[in-house]
N, CA, C and O atoms as a GROMACS GRO file, in nm:
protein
  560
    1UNK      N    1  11.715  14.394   2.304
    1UNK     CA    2  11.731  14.508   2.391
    1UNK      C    3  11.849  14.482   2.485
    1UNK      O    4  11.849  14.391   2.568
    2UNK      N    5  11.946  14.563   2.467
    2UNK     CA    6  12.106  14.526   2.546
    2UNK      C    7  12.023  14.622   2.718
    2UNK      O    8  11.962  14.726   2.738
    3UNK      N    9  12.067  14.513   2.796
    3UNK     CA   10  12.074  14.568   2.966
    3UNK      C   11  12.184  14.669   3.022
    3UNK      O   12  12.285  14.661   2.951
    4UNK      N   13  12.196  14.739   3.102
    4UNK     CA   14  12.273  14.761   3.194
    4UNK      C   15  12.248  14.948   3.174
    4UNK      O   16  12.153  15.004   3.121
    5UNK      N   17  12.343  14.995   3.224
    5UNK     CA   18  12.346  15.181   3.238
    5UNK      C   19  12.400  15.248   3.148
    5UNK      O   20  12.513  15.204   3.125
    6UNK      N   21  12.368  15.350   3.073
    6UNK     CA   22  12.463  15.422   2.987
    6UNK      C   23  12.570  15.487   3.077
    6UNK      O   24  12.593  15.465   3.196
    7UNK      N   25  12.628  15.569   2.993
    7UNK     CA   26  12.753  15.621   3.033
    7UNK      C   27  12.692  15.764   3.102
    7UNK      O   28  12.770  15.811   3.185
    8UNK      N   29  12.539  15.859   3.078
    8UNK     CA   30  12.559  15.967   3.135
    8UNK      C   31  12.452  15.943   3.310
    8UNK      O   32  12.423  16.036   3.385
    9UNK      N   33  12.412  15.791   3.333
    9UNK     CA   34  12.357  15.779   3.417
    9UNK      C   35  12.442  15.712   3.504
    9UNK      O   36  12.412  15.725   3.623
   10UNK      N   37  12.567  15.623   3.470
   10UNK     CA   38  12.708  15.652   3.546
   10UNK      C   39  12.740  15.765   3.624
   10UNK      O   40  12.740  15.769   3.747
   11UNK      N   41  12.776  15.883   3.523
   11UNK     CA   42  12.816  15.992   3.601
   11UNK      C   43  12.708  16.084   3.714
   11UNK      O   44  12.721  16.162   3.808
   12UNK      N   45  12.615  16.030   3.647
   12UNK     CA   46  12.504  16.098   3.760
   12UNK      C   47  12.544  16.084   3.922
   12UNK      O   48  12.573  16.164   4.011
   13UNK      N   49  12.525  15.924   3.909
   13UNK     CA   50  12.533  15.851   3.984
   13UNK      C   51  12.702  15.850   4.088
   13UNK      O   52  12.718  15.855   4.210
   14UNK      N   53  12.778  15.844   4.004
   14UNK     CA   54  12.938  15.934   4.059
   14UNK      C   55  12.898  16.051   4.171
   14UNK      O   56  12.896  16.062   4.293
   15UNK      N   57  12.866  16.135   4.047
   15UNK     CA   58  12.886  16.262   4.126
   15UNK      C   59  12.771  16.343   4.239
   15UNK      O   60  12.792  16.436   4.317
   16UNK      N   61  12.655  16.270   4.214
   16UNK     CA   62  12.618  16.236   4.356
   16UNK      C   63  12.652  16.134   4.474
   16UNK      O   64  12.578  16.113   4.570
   17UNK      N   65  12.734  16.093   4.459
   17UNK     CA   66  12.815  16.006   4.560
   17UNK      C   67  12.938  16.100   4.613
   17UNK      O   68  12.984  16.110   4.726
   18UNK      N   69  12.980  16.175   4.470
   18UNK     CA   70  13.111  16.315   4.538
   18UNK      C   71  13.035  16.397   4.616
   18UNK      O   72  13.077  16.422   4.729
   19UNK      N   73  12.901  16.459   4.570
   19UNK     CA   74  12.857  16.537   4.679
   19UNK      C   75  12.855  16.511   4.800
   19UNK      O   76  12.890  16.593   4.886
   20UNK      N   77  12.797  16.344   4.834
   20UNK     CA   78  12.749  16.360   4.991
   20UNK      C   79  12.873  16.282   5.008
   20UNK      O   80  12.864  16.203   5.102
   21UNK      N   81  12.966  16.280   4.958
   21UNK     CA   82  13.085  16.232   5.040
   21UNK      C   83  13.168  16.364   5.119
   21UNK      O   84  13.230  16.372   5.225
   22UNK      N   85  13.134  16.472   4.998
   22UNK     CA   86  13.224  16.583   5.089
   22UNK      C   87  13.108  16.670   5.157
   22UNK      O   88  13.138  16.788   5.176
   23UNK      N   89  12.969  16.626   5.201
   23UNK     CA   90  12.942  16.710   5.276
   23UNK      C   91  12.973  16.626   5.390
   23UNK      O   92  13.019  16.695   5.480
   24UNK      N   93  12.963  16.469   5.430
   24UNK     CA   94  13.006  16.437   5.531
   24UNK      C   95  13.147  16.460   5.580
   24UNK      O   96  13.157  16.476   5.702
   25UNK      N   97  13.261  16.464   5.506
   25UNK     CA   98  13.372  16.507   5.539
   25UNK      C   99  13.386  16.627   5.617
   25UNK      O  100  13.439  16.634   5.728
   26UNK      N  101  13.321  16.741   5.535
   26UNK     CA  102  13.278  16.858   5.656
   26UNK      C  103  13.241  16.814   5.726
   26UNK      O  104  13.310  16.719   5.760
   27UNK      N  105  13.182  16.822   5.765
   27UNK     CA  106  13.116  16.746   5.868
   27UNK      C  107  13.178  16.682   5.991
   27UNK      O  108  13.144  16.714   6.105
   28UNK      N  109  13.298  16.563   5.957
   28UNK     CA  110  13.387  16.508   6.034
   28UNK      C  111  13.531  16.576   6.067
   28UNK      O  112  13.608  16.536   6.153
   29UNK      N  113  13.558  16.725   5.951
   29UNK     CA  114  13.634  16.822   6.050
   29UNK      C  115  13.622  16.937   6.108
   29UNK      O  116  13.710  17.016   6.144
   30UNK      N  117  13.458  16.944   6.121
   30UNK     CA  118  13.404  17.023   6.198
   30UNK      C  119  13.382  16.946   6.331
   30UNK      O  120  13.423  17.011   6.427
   31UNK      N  121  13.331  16.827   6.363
   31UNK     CA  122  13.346  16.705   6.516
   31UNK      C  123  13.469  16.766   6.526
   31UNK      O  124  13.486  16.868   6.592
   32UNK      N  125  13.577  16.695   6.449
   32UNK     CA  126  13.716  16.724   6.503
   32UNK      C  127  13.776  16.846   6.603
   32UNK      O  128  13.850  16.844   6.702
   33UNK      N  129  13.709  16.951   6.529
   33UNK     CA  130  13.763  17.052   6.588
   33UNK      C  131  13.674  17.087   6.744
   33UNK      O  132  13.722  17.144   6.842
   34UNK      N  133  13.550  17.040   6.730
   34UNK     CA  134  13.466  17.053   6.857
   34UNK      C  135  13.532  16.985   6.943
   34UNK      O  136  13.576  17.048   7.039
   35UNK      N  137  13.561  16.819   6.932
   35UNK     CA  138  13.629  16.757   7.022
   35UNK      C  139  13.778  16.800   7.082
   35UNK      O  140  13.848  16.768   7.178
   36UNK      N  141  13.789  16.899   6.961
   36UNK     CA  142  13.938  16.972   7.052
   36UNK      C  143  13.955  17.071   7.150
   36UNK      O  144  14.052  17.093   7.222
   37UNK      N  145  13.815  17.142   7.138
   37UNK     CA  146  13.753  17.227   7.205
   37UNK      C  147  13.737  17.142   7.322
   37UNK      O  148  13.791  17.152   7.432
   38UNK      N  149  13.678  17.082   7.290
   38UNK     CA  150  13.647  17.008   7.448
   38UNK      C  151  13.715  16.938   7.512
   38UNK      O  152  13.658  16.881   7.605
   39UNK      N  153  13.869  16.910   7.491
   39UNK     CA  154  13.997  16.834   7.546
   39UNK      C  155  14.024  16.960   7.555
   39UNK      O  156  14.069  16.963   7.669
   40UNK      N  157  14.029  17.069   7.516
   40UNK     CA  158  14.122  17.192   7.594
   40UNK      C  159  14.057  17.238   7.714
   40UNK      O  160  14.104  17.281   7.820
   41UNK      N  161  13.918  17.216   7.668
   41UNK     CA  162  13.888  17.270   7.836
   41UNK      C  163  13.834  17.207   7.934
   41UNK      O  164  13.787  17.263   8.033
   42UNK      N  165  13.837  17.069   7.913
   42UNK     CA  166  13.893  16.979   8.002
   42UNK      C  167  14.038  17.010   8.040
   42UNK      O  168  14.033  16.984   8.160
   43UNK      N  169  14.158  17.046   8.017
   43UNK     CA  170  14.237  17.050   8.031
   43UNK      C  171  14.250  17.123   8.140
   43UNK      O  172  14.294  17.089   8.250
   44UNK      N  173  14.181  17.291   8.080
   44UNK     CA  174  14.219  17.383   8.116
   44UNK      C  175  14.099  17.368   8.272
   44UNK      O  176  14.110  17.449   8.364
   45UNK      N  177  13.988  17.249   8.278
   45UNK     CA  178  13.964  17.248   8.439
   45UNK      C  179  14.054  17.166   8.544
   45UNK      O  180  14.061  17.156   8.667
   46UNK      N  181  14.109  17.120   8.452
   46UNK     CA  182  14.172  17.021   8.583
   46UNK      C  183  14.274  17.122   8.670
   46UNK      O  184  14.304  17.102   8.788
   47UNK      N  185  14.328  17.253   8.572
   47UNK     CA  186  14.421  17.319   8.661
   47UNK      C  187  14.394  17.418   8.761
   47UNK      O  188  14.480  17.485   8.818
   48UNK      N  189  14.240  17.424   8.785
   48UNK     CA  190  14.219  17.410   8.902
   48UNK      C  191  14.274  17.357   9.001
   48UNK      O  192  14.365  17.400   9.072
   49UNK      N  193  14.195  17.224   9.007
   49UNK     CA  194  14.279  17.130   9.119
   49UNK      C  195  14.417  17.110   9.128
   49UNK      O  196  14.490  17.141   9.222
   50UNK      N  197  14.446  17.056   9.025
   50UNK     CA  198  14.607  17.096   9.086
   50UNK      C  199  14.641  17.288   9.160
   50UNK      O  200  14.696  17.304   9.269
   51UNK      N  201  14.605  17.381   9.089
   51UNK     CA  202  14.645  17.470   9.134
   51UNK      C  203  14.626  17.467   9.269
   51UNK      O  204  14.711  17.526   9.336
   52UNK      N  205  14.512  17.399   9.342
   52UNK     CA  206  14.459  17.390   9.504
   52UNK      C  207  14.562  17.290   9.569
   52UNK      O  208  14.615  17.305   9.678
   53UNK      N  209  14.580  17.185   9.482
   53UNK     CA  210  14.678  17.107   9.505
   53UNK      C  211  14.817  17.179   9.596
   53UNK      O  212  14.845  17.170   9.716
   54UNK      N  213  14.884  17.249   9.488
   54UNK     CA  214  15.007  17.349   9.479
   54UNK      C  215  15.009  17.432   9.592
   54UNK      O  216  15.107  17.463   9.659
   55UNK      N  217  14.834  17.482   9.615
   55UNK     CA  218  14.851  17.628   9.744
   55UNK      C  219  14.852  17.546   9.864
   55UNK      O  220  14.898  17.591   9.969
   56UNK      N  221  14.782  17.375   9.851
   56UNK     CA  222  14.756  17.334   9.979
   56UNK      C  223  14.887  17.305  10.045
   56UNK      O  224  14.906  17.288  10.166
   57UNK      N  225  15.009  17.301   9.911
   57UNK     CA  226  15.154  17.251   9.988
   57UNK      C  227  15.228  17.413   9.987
   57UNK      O  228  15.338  17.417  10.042
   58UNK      N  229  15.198  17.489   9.954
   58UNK     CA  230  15.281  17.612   9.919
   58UNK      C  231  15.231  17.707   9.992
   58UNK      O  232  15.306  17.797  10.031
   59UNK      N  233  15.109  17.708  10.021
   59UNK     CA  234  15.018  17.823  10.093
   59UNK      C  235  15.070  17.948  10.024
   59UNK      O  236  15.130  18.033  10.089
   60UNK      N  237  15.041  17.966   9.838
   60UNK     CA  238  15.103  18.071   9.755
   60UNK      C  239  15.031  18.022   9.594
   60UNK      O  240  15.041  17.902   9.570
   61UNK      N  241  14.986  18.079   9.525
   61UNK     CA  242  15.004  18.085   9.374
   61UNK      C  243  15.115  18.113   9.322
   61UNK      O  244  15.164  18.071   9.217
   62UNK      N  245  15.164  18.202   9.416
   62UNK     CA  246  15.316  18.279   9.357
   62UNK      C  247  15.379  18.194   9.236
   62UNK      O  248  15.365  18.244   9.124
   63UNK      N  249  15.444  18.074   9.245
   63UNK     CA  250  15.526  17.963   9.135
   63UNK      C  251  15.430  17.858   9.074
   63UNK      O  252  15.471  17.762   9.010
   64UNK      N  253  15.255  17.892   9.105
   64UNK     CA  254  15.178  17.747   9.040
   64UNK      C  255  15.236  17.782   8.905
   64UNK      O  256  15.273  17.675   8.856
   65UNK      N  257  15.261  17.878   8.825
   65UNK     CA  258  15.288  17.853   8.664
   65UNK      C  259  15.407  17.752   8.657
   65UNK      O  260  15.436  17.694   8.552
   66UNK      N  261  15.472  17.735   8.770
   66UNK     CA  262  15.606  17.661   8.699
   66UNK      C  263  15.627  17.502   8.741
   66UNK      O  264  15.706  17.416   8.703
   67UNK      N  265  15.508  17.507   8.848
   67UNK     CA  266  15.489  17.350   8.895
   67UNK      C  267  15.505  17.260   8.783
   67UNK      O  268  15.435  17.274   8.683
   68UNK      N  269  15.591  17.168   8.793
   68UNK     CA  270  15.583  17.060   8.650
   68UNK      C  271  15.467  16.991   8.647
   68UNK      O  272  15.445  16.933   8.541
   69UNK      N  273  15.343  16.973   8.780
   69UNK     CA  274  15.227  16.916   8.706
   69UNK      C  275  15.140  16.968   8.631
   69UNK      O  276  15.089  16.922   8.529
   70UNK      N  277  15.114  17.120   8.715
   70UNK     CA  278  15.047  17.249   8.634
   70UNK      C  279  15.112  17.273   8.490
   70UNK      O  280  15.037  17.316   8.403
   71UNK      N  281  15.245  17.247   8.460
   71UNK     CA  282  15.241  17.364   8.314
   71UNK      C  283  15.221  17.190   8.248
   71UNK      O  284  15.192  17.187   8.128
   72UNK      N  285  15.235  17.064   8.313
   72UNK     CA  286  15.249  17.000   8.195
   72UNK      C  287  15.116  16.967   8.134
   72UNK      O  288  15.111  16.917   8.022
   73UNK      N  289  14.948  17.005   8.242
   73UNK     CA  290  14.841  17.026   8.156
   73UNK      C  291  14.837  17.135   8.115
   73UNK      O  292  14.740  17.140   8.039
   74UNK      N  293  14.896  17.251   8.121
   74UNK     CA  294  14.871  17.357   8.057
   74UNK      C  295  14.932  17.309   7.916
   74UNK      O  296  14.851  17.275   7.830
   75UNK      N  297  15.065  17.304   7.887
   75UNK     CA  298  15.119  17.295   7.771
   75UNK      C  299  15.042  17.142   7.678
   75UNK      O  300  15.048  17.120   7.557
   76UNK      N  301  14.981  17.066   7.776
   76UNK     CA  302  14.885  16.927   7.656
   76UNK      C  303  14.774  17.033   7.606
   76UNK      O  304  14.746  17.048   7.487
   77UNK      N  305  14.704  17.118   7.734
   77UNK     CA  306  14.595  17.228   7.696
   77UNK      C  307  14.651  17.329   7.520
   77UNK      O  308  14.584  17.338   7.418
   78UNK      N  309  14.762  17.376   7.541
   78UNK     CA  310  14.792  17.460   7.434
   78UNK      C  311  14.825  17.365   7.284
   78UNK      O  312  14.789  17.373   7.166
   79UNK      N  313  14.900  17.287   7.353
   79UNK     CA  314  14.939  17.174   7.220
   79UNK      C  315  14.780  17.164   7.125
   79UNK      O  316  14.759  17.216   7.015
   80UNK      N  317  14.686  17.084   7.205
   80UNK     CA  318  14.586  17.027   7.169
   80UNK      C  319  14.484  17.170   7.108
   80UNK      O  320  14.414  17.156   7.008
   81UNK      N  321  14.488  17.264   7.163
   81UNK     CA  322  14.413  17.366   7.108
   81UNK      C  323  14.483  17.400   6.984
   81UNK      O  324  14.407  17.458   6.906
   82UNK      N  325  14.661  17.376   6.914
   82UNK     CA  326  14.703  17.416   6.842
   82UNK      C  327  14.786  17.552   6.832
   82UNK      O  328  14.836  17.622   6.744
   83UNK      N  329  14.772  17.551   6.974
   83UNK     CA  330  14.856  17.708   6.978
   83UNK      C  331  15.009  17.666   6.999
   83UNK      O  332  15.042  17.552   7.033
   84UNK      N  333  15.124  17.801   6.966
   84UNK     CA  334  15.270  17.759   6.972
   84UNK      C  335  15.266  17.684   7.099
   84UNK      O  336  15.202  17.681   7.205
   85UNK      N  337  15.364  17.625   7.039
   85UNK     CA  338  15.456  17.535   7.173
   85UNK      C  339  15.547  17.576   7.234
   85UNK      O  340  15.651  17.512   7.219
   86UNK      N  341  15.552  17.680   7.316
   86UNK     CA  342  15.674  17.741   7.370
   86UNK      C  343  15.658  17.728   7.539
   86UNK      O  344  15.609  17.643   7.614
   87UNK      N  345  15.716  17.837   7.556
   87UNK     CA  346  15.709  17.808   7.730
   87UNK      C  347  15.569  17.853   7.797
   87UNK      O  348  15.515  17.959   7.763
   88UNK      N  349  15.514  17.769   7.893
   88UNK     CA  350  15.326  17.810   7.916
   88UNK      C  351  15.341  17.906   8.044
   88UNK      O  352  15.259  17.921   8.135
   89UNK      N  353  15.472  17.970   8.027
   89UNK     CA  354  15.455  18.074   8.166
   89UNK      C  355  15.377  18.192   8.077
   89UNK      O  356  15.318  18.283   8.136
   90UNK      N  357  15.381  18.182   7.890
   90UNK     CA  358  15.329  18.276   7.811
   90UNK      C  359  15.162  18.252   7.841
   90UNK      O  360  15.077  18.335   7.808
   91UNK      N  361  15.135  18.139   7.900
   91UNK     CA  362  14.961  18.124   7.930
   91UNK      C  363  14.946  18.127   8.036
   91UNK      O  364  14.836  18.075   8.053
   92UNK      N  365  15.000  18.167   8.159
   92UNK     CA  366  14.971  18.137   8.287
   92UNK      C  367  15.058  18.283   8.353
   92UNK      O  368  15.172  18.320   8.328
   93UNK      N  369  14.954  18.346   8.446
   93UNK     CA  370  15.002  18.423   8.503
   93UNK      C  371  14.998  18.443   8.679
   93UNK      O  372  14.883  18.413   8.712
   94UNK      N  373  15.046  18.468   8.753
   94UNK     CA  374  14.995  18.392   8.919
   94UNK      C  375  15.085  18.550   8.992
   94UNK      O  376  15.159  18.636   8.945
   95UNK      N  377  15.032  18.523   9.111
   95UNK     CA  378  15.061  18.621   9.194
   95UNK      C  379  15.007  18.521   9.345
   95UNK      O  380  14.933  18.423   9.342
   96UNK      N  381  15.076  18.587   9.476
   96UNK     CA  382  15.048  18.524   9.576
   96UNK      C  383  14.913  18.469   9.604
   96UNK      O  384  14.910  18.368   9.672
   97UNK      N  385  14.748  18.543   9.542
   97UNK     CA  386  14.684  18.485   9.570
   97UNK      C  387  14.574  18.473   9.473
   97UNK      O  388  14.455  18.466   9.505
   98UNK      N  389  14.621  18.470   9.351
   98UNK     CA  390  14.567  18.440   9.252
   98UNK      C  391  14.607  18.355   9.132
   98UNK      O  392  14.719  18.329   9.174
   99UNK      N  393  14.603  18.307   9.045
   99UNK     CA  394  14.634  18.276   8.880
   99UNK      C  395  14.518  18.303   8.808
   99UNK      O  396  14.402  18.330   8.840
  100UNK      N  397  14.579  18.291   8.702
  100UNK     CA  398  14.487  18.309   8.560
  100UNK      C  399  14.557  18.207   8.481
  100UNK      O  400  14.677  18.189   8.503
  101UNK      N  401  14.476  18.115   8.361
  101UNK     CA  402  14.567  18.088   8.269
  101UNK      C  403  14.476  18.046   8.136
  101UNK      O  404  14.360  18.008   8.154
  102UNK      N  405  14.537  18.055   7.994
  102UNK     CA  406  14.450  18.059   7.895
  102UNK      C  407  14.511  17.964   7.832
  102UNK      O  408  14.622  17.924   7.870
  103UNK      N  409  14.424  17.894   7.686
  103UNK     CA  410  14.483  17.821   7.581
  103UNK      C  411  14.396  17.882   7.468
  103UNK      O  412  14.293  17.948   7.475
  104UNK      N  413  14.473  17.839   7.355
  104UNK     CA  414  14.379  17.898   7.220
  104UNK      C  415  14.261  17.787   7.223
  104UNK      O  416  14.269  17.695   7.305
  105UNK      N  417  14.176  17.793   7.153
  105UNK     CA  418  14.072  17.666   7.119
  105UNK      C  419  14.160  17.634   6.959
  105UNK      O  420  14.253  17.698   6.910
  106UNK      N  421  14.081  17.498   6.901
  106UNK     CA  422  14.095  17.458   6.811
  106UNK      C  423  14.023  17.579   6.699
  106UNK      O  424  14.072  17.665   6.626
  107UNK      N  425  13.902  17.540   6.724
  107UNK     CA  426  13.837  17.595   6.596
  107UNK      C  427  13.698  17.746   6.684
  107UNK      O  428  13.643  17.767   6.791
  108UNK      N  429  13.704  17.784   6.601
  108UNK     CA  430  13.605  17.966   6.656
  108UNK      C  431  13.485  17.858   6.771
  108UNK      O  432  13.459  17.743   6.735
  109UNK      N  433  13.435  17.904   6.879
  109UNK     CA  434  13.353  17.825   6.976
  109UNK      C  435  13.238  17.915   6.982
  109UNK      O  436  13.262  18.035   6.969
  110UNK      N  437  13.108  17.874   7.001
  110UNK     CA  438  12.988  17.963   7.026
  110UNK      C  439  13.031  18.096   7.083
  110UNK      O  440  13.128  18.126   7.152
  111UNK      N  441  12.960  18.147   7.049
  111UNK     CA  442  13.025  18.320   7.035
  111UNK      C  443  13.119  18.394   7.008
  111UNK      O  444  13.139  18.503   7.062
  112UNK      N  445  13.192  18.340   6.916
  112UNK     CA  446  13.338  18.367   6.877
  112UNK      C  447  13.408  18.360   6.976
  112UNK      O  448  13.466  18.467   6.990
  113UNK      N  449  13.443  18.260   7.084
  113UNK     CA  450  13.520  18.287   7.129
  113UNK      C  451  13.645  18.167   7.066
  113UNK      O  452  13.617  18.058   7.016
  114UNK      N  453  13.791  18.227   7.086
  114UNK     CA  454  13.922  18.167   7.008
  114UNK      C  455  14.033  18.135   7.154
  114UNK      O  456  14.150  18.094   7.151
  115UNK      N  457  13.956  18.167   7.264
  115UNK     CA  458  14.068  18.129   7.359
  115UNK      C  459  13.950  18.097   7.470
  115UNK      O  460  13.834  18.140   7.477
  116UNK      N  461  14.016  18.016   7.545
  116UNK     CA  462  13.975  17.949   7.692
  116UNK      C  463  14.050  18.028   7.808
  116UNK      O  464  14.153  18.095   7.798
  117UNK      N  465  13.968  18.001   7.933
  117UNK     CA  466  14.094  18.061   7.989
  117UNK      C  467  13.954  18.040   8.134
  117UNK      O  468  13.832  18.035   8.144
  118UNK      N  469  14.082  18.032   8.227
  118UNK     CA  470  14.034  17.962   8.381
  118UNK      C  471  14.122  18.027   8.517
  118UNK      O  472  14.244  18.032   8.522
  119UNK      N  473  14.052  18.062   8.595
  119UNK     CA  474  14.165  18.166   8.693
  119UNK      C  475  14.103  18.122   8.852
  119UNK      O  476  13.986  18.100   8.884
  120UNK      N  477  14.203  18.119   8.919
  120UNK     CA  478  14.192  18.064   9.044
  120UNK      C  479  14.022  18.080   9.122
  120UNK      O  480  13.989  18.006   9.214
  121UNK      N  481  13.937  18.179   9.068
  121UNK     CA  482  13.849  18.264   9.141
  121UNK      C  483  13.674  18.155   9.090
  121UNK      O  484  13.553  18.159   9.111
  122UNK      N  485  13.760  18.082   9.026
  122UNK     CA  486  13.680  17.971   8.943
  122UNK      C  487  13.589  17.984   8.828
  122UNK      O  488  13.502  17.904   8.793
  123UNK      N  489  13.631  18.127   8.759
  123UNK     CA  490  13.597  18.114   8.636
  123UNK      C  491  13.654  18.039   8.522
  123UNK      O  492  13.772  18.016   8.494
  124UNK      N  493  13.548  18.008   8.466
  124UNK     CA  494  13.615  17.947   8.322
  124UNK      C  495  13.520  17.955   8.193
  124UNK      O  496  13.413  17.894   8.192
  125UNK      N  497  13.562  18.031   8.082
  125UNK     CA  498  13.557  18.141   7.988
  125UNK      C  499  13.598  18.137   7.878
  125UNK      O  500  13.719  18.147   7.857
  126UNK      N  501  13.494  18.119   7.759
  126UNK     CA  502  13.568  18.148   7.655
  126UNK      C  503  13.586  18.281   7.633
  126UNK      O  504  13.513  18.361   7.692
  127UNK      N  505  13.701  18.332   7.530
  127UNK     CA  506  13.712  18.484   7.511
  127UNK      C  507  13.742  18.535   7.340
  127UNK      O  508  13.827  18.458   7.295
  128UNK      N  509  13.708  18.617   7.255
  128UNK     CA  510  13.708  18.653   7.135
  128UNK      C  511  13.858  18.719   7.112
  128UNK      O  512  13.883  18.774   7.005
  129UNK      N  513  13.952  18.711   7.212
  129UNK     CA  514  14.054  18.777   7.169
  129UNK      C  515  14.159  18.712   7.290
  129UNK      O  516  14.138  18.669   7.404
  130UNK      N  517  14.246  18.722   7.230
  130UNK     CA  518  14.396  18.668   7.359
  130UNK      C  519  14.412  18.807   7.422
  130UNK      O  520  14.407  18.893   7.334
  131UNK      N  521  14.430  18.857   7.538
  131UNK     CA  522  14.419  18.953   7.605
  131UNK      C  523  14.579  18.977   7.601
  131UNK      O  524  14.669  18.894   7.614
  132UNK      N  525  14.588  19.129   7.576
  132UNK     CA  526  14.740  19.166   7.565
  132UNK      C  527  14.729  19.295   7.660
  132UNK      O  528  14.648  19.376   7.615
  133UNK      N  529  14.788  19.334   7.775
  133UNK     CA  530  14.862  19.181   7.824
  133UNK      C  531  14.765  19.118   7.900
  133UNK      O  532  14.650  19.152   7.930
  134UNK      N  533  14.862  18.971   7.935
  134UNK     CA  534  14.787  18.886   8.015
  134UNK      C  535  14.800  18.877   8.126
  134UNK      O  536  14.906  18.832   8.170
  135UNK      N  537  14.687  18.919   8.218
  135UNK     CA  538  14.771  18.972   8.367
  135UNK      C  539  14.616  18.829   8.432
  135UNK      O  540  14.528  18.771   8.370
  136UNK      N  541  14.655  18.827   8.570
  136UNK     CA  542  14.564  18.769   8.685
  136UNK      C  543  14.389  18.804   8.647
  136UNK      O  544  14.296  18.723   8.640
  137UNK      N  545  14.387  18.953   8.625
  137UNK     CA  546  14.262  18.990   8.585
  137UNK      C  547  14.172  18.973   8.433
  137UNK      O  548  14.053  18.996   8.414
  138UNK      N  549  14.265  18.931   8.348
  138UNK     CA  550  14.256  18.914   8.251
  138UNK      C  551  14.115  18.823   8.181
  138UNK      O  552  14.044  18.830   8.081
  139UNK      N  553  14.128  18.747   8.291
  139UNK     CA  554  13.971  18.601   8.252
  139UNK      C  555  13.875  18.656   8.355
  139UNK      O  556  13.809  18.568   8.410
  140UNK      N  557  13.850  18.785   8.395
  140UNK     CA  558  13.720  18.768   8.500
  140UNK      C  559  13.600  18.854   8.375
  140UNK      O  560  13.481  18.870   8.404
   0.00000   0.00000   0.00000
């Protein structure tokens, strides 16, 4: 009596190993995209404080979009969510006594929402659509 496995209890054995290899893979770029979710809006709280930061020396929102500490978490915020890389005065909108400012998320977030977004008045929000346009009122 010869030992060992035939050839169709090999492949069994394969291709249940392909299955649960690619359901864990889902799996690990679905984390991925959560954890990006959650570095954007971490991101998108810290500009809060700086924004308080900005009024405590400016006594104004008027220019927080252009502060180089403010846009440079805004623009890690947009990078990391995956949205263009262009100028983040396109995510940030301010007036003397307000701002608003948004990033895309990585991947769709509980309730469909596809954008973040945080405004001086201390909301912070996911939203199902990028608001066109994007004014101060935009995240309440």
């Amino acid at each position: 009596m010869k030992k060992g496995f035939t050839l169709i209890e090999l492949l069994i054995v394969i291709a249940i190993i392909g299955i649960l290899s690619s359901v864990v893979l889902a799996s690990l770029n679905s984390a991925r995209g959560k954890a990006s979710n959650a570095a954007v809006k971490s991101a998108m709280s810290s500009l809060r404080n700086q924004a308080e930061i900005f009024y405590d020396n400016e006594y104004s929102y008027s220019d927080v979009c252009i502060d180089p500490e403010f846009a440079n978490i805004l623009a890690n915020a947009t990078t990391t969510g995956g949205g263009p890389t262009g100028d983040v005065s396109d995510y940030c909108v301010s007036d003397t006594n307000t701002w608003a400012a948004y990033a895309n998320l990585k991947v769709e977030d509980t309730g469909g929402a596809i954008v973040w977004c945080v405004n001086s008045s201390g909301i912070s929000k996911g939203l199902s659509a990028t608001p066109t346009p994007w004014t101060v009122d935009s995240c309440i």
